[in-house]
C-alpha positions in Angstrom: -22.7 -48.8 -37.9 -24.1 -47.5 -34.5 -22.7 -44.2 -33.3 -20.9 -45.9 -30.1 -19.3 -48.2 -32.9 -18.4 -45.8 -35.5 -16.9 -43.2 -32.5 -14.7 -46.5 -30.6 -13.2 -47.4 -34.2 -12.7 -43.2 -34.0 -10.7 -43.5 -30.7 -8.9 -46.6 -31.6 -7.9 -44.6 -34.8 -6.5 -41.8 -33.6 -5.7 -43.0 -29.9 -8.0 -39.6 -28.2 -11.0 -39.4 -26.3 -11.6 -35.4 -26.3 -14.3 -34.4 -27.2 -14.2 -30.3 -28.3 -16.9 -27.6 -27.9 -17.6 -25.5 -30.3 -19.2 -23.0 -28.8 -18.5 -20.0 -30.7 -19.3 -16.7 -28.3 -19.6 -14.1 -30.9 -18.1 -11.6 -28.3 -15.1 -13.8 -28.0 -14.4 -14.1 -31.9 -11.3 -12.9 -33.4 -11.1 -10.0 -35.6 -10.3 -11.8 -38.7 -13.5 -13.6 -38.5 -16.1 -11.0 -36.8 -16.8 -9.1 -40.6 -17.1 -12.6 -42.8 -20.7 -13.8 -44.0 -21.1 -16.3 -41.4 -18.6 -15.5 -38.7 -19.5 -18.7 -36.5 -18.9 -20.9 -39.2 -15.7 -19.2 -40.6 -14.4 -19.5 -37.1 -15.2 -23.1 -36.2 -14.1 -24.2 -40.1 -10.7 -22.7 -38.9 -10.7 -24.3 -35.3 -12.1 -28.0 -37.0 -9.0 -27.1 -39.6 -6.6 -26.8 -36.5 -7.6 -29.7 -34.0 -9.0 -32.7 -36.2 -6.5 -34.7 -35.7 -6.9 -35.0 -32.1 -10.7 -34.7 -31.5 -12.9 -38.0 -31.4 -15.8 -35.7 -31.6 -16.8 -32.2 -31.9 -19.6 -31.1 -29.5 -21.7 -27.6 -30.5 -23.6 -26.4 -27.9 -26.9 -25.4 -29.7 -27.3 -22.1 -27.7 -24.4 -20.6 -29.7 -26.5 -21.0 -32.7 -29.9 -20.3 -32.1 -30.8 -18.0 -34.4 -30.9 -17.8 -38.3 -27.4 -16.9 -39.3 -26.5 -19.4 -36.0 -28.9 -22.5 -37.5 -26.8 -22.0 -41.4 -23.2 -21.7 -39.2 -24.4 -24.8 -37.1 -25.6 -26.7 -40.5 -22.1 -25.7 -42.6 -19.8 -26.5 -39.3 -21.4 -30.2 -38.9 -20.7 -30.6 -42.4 -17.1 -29.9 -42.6 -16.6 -32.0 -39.4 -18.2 -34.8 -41.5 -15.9 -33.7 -44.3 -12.6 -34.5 -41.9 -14.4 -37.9 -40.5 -15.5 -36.3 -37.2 -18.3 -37.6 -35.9 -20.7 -34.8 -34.8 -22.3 -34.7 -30.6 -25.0 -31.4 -30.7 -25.4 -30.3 -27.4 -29.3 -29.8 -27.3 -30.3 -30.7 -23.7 -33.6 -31.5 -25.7 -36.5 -33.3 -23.5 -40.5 -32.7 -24.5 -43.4 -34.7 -25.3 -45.7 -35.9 -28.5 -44.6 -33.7 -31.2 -42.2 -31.5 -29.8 -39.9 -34.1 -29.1 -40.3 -35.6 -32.5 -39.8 -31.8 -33.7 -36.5 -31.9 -31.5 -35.1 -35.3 -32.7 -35.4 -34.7 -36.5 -32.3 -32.5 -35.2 -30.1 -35.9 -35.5 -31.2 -35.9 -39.2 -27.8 -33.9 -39.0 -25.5 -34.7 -36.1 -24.5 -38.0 -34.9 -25.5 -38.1 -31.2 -27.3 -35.7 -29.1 -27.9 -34.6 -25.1 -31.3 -35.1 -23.7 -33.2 -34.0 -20.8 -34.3 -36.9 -19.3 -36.7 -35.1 -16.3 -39.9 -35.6 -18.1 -40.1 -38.9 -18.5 -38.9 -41.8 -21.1 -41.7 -41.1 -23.1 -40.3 -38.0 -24.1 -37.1 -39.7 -25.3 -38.5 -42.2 -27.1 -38.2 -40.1 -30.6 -34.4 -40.1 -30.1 -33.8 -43.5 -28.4 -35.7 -45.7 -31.3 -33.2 -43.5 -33.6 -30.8 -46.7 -33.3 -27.6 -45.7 -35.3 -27.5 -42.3 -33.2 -26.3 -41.8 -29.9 -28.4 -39.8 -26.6 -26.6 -38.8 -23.8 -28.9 -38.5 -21.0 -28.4 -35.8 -18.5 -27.5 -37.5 -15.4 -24.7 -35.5 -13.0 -23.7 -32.0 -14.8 -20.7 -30.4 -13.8 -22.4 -27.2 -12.5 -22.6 -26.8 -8.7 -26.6 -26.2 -8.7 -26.8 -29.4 -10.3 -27.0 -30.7 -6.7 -30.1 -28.8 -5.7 -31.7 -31.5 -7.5 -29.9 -34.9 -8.8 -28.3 -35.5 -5.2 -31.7 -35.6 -3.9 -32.2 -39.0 -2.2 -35.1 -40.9 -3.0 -37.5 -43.1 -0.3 -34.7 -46.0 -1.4 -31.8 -44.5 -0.5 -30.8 -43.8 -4.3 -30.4 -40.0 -5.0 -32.0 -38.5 -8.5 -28.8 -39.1 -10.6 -28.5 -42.8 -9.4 -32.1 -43.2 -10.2 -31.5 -41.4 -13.7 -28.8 -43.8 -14.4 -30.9 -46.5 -14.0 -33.1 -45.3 -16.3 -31.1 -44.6 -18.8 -29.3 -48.6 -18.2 -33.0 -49.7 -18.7 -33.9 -47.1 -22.1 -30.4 -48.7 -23.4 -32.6 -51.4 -25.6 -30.4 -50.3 -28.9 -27.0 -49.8 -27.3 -27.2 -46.3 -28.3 -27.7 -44.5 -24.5 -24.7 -43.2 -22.9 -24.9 -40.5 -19.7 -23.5 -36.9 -19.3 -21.3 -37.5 -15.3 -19.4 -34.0 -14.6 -15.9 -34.2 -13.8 -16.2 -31.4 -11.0 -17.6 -33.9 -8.7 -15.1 -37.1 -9.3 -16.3 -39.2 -5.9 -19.9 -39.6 -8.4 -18.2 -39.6 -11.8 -16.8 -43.1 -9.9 -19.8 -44.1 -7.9 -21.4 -43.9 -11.2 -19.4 -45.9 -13.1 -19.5 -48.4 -10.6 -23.4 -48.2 -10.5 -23.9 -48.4 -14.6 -20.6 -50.4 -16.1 -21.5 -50.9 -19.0 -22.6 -46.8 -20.5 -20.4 -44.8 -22.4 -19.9 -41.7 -20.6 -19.5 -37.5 -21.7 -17.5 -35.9 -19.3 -17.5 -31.9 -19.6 -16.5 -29.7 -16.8 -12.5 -30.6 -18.1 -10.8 -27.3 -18.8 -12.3 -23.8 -17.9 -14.2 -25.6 -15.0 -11.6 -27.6 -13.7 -12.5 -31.1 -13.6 -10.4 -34.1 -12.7 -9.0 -35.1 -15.5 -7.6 -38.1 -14.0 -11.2 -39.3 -12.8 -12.8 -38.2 -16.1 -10.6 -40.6 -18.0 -10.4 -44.1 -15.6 -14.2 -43.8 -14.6 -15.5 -42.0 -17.7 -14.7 -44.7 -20.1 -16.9 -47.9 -20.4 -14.8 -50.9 -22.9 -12.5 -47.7 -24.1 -15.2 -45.8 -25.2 -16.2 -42.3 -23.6 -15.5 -38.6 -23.8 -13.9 -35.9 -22.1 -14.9 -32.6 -23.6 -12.9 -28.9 -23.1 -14.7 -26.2 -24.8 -13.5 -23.1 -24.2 -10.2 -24.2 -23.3 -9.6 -25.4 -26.3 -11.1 -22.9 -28.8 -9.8 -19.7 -26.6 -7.1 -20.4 -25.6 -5.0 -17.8 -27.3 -4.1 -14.8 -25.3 -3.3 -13.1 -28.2 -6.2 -13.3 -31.0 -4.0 -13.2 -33.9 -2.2 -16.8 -32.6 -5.8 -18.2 -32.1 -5.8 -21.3 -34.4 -2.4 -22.6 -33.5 -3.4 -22.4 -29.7 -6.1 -23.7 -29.8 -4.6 -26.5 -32.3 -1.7 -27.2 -29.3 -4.2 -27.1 -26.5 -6.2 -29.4 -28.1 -3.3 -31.6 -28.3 -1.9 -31.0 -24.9 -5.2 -32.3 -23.2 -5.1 -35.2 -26.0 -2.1 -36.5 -24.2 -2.7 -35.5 -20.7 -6.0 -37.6 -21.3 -4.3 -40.5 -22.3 -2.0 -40.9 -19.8 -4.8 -42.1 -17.4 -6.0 -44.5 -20.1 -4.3 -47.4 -19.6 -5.2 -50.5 -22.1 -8.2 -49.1 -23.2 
């Protein structure tokens, strides 16, 4: 089953598109994790424990775990997501060429779909795009506000950067596997976009801590009911008080569950 398959028959499942980051700031880690073996892991296994049952996917931001205790963390968290039927997104903003990128996609040996950098070229994807059965999310209109500096850039056709990106990634879509990363911080795009590429499953991050329109991130992020809307750190701190961490993040997780799916209409 392809990865766009396996994660609708996920949303249909358990009626949620959110998608949560697990981005594990080891400054922000609670006590009773900050003195186990692997305190990244320990913390995520306890925030997976807490919010399964409403997250279509869980989304670690490889940054987090870019070192060696960080790599064994990453490795034992995507394997108790896969444990609890969770299908795994990593976060890897990866985009090289010859045998770096091949180096870079032998990263979906172990999650389920992936982000990609699609500004030097589609060569440079190819290694993850012929990976049929995975997904790639190509970087297309991020949330942040210097994102602009470059994707609203217009072209000598009148298309800016992240129109032209999108039609890209429509055209590197020869395995249905291709969907687009569209920030919610900039909702007027998030719809242009969706109007521009139908037919791609979209990750919508920028929800949460960075205040996205929810409302837009559901009705134009979804293509055929299948999409994303990720909240990282709202989700996994959002206890004011560390010792009530799991639980929050466990109701916050299911508070934007059902704010989400109020905007979702039929699909």
């Amino acid at each position: 089953m392809s990865f766009f398959d396996a994660l609708g028959a996920r949303i249909d499942r358990i009626d949620s598109v959110l998608s949560v980051g697990l981005d594990p700031d080891p400054a922000r880690l609670p006590p009773s994790v900050r003195d186990t073996d692997l305190p990244r892991w320990a913390f995520n296994r306890r925030i997976i424990d807490a919010t399964h049952e409403y997250a279509a996917v869980y989304k670690p931001n490889a940054a987090f775990y870019e070192d060696p205790d960080g790599w064994r963390a990453l490795r034992e968290t995507m394997a108790y997501a896969d444990g609890k039927g969770v299908p795994v997104l990593l976060d890897a903003k990866r985009g090289d060429i010859g045998n770096t990128a091949r180096q870079y996609a032998d990263l979906l040996d172990f999650a389920d779909a992936i982000t990609v950098n699609p500004y030097l070229g589609g060569d440079s994807l190819q290694p993850f795009l012929s990976k049929a059965e995975k997904g790639v999310f190509v970087l297309c209109r991020t949330s942040n506000a210097g994102g602009a500096d470059i994707q609203d850039q217009e072209l000598a056709d009148g298309r800016t950067i992240y129109e032209h990106v999108a039609d890209l990634a429509a055209g590197w879509n020869e395995h249905e596997n291709v969907g687009l990363v569209v920030g919610a911080t900039a909702p007027e795009e998030l719809e242009s976009l969706r109007e521009w590429v139908p037919d791609l499953p979209f990750l919508v991050p920028g929800v949460g801590a960075q205040g996205g329109d929810v409302e837009a991130a559901v009705t134009a992020g979804l293509a055929d009911g299948v999409g994303l809307v990720n909240s990282s750190r709202g989700i996994i701190f959002a206890a004011e008080e560390q010792d009530e961490w799991e639980r929050a993040a466990g109701v916050a997780a299911k508070r934007l569950r059902d704010r989400l799916n109020e905007f979702r209409g039929d699909d």
